[in-house]
N, C-alpha and C positions, 0 to 999 in steps of 0.2 A: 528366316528373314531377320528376326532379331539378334542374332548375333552379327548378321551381317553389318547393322547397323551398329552397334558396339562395337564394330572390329572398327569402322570408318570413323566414331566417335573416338575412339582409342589412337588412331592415327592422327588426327587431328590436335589432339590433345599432346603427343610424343612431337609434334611439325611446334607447334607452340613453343613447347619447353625449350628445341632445340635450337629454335632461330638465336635467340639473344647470343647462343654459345659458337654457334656457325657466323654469323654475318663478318660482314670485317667490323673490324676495331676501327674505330675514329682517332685521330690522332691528337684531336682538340677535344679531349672529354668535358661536358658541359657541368662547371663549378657549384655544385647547389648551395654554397652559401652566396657564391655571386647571383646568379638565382633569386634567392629569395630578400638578398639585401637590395638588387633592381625594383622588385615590389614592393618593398617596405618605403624605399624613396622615391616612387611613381605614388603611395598612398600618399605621404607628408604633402605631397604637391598637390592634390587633387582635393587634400581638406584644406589647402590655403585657397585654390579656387572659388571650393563652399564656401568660404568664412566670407570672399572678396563680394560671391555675387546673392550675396544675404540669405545663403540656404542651410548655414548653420551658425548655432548662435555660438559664442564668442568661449564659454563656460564649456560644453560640450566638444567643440573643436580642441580646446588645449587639453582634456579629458583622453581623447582620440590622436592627438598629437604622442602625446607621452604615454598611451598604448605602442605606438606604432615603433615610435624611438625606442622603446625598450624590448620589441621584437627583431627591429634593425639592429640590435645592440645581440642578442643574441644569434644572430643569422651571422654576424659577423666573424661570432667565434665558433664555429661548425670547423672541425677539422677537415682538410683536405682530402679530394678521393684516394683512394688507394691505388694505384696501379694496377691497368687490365689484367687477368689470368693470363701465366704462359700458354703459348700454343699448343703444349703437349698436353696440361693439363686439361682444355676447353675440349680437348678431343679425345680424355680420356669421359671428361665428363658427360657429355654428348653419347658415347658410347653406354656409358651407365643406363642413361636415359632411355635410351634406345630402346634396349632390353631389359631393364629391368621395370619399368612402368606395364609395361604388357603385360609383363610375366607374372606381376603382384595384382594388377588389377583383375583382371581372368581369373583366377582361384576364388578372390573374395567374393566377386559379384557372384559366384556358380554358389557360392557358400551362404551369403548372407539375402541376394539380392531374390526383392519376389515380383516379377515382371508382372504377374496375376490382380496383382493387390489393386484394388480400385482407388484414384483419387480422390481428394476432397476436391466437393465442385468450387471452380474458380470463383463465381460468384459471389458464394457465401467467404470464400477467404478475402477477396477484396472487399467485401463491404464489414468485415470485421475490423480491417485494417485500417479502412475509411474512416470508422467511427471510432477507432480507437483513435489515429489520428487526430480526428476533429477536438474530440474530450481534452486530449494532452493539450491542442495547441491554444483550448478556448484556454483550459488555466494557467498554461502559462501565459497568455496575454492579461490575464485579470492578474495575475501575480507582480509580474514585470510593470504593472501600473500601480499594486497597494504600495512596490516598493519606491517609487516615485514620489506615491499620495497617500501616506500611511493614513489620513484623518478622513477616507474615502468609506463613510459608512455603508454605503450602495456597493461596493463591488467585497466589504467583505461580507455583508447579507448574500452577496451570489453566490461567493467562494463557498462559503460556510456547508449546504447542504451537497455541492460536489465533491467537498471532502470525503462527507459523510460517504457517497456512494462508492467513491475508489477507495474507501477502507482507512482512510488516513485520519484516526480520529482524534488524535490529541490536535491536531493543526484546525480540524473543524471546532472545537469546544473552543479555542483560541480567536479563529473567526469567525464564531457565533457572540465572545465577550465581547469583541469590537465592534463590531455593528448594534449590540444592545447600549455599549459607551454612547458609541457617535449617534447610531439614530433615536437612540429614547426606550424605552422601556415598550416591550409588545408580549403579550401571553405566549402566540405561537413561538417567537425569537427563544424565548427564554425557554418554553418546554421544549426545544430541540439543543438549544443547547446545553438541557441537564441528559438528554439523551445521549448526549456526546460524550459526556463524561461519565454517563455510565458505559457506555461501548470502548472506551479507553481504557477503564476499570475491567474489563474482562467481564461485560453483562453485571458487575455489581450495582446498586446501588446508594453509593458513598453520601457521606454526610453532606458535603459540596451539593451534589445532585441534587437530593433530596431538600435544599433549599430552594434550587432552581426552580423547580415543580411546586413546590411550595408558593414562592411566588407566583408563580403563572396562574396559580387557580388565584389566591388574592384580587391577580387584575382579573381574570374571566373563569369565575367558580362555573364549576362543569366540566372544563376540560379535560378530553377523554385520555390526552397524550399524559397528562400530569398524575391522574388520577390512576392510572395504569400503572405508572410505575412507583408510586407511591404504595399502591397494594404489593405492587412485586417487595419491596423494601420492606415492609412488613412481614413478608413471606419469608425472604431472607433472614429477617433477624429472629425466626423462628415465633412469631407471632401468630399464626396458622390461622385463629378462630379472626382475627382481625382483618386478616388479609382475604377472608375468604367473605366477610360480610362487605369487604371494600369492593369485589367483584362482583357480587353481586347486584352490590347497588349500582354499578355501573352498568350491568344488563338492564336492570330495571330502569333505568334512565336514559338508553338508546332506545334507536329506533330499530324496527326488524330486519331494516335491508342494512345497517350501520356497519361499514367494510369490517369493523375491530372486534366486533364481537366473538367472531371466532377465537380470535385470540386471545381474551379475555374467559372465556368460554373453556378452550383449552385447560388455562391456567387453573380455573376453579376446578375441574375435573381430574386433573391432577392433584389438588391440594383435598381433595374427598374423597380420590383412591377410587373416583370410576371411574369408564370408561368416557373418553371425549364423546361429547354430541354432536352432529351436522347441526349448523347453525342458519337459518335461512341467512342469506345474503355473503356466505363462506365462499373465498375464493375473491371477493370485489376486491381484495387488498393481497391478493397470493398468496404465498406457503404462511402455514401458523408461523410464530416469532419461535417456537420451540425447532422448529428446520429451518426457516430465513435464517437464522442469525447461529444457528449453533456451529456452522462452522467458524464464524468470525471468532465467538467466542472462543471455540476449541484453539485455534491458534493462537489469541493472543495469550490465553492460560497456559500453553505451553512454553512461549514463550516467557513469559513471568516467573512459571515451576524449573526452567532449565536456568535462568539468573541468580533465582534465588539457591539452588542448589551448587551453583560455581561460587557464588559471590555471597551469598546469608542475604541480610535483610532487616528488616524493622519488624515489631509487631504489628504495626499495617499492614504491611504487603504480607507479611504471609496471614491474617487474618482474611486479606484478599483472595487471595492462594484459596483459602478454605471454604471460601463463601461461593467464590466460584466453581467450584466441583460441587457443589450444595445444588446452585442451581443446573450446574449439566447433570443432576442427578446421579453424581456416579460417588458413592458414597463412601468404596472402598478407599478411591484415591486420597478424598477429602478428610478420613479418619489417618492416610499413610500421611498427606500433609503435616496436620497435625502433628503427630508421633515426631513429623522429622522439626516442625516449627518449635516443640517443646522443648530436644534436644538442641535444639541450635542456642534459642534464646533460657537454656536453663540456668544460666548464672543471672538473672535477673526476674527476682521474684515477683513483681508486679506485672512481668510482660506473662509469664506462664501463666497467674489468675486471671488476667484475660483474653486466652487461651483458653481456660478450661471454661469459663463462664461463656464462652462461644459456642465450646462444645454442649453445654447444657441447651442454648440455645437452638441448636442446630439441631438437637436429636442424635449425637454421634455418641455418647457414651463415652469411655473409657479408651482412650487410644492409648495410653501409656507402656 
């Protein structure tokens, strides 16, 4: 039965192909720069209507006007059709057609195709779809308006943690500074937007950041976002006994069901070389930050390690480079970094000793 249907699908498909080459030729082939220069001067009339019966304003009409005149202006220079295919040719190609689309698709499908395979239910593909949909079209509406109202401290407060979600995170650190400009100074504002800049840094904790969070706890000491990453910062610059009394205290200062613990929880358990603990209340906030986020991380460090290796670098960035393998823990990479940062920047002796003075920090030892 199913090839029967393949055979009528394949017929189908061969009647398609072939009409345009079988029907007759028109003798008035229709111009498509006449075409679309018709439209371009049915729009010029319809935005002078707008403008007449007060439905657009006067700024934006001639905006739209001189869009339209310099699509007319290009429609105009579209070169002329070609002249139809001779008859012999339309019937040799038709013949091609013919046979050869059966003849290639039959082998592949028997070769590749798996009639068996179950779909994916429609359902779930449409409602991925939908909300994919949704997301794009909410930010591009909030976008299409900053660009209008750049002094719009509300919609870049909105933008700012949708960034964060679709992975775009230099634009989020950007629309987290603007809404702290326009709307005033806020703890949470500001600990997400040093979070931003560390997730743009490839999970580092840059000196930038580390103000951020710095500030935040200023306006509201306790803050568990600020306080968190302030011990990771510590952790990184190879501060071990400091970063590990900073997580602590910050166990010691939540509450038992307190979604972050685990997280925090993790981190100290790691920097002590045992094994993580279940934490009551693990799971209220989903995967620890060492699997939430290590793929983000892993890609933007990849992409950082393959720039810096076509193109070199600063001793920041590849300080970055190195700090980041630190925290994905992979420590081979983070000593080959190194090796390759030292060779890069070895004509300049002050970017190597702090190079090496990183690697003292870091624990990596001697890559040379």
């Amino acid at each position: 039965m199913l090839w029967f249907v393949l055979a009528g699908m394949a017929a189908f498909a061969v009647l398609a192909a072939l009409w345009p080459l079988l029907r007759p030729s028109s003798s008035a082939t229709a111009d498509p720069a006449l075409n679309e220069s018709g439209f371009y001067r049915a729009q010029l009339d319809e935005i002078q209507r707008d403008v007449e019966r007060g439905l657009l304003p006067q700024g934006e009409a001639e905006s739209a006007r001189a869009e339209a005149g310099r699509r007319l202006i290009a429609a105009a220079s579209l070169p002329s059709p070609s002249p139809p295919a001779a008859p012999r040719n339309r019937l040799a190609a038709a013949a091609l057609i013919a046979v050869g689309l059966p003849a290639l698709a039959f082998p592949l499908y028997a070769l590749l195709g798996q009639p068996r395979m179950l779909d994916e239910p429609l359902a779930s593909r449409v409602n991925a779809s939908h909300a994919k949909d949704e997301i794009e079209a909410a930010v591009a509406a909030v976008e299409a308006r900053l660009i209008t109202h750049p002094d719009d401290g509300k919609g870049w407060a909105v933008i700012a943690p949708v960034y964060m979600r679709l992975e775009r995170y230099s634009e989020a650190a950007h629309a987290y500074a603007e809404a702290l400009r326009l709307e005033g100074e806020d703890p949470l504002r500001r600990a997400g937007y040093g979070e931003a800049l560390v997730a743009a840094a490839g999970g580092v904790v840059t000196d930038e950041a580390r103000q951020a969070f710095e500030r935040a706890l200023a306006e509201q000491p306790g803050q568990p976002q600020a306080r968190f990453y302030l011990a990771l910062g510590a952790e990184q610059d190879g501060k071990k006994a400091e970063a590990i009394q900073a997580y602590e205290r910050i166990i010691a200062d939540s509450a038992p069901n307190a979604p972050w613990r685990s997280v925090v929880s993790a981190r100290l358990s790691a920097l002590k070389g045992e094994p993580a603990q279940a934490e009551a209340g693990a799971g209220l906030a989903g995967p620890a930050i060492s699997e939430a986020q290590r793929p983000m991380i892993e890609g933007m460090v990849s992409r950082l390690a393959n720039r810096l290796a076509s193109n070199g670098g600063s001793v920041d960035e590849w300080s970055r480079l190195i700090r980041a393998y630190a925290v994905l823990h992979e420590a081979d990479k983070a000593k080959a970094a190194l090796a390759d940062a030292r060779k890069a920047l070895a004509p300049d002796p002050n970017a190597v000793a702090s190079l090496d003075a990183l690697a003292r920090d870091l624990g990596l030892g001697d890559a040379n």
